[in-house]
C-alpha positions in Angstrom: 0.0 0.0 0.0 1.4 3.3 -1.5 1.3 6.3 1.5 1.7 9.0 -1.3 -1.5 11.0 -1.3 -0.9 11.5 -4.8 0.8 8.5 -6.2 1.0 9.8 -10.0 3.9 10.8 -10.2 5.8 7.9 -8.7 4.2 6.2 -11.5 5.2 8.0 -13.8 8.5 7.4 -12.7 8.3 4.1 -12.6 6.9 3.6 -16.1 9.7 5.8 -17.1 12.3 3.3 -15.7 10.5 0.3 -17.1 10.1 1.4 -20.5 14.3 2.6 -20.2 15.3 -0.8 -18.8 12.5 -2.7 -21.2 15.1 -1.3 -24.2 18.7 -1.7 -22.4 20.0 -4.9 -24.2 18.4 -3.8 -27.7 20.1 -0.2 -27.4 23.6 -1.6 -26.1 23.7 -4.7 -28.7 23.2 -1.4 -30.8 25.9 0.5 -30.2 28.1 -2.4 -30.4 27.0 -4.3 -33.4 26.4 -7.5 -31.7 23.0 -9.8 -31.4 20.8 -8.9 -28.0 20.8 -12.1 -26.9 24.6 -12.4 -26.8 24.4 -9.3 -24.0 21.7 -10.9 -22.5 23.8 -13.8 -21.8 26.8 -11.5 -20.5 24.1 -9.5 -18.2 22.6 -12.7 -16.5 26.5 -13.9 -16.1 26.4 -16.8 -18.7 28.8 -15.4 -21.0 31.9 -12.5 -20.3 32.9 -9.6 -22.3 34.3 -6.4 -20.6 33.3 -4.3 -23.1 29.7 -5.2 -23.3 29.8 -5.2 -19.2 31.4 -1.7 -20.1 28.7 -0.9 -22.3 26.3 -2.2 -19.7 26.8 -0.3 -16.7 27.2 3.2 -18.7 23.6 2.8 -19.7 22.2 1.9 -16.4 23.9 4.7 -15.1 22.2 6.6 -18.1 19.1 5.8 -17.0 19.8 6.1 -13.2 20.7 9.6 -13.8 17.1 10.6 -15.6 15.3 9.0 -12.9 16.3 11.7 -10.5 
């Protein structure tokens, strides 16, 4: 149970930050060229590549940043 009186814009928010994470493999298999499911398989740990980790973290921190 939410205590906001007005729980809108938390919401908001938090659509916000579903939709950016929703898209984070897609845009970072992007920017390097590679399939999506090869960085999902470095995300959940199954595979290792320092520069998609690389690529990883910098858009999560993307995204952490516009949440605020």
């Amino acid at each position: 149970m939410l205590n906001d009186s007005n729980p809108r814009p938390t919401m908001l928010r938090l659509r916000r930050y579903v939709d950016s994470f929703c898209g984070l493999y897609s845009k970072v298999a992007r920017q390097l060229g590679i399939d999506r499911s090869f960085v999902s398989r470095v995300a959940s740990g199954e595979r290792r590549s320092d520069k998609v980790e690389g690529a990883l973290i910098a858009e999560f921190h993307r995204i952490e940043g516009e949440g605020s």
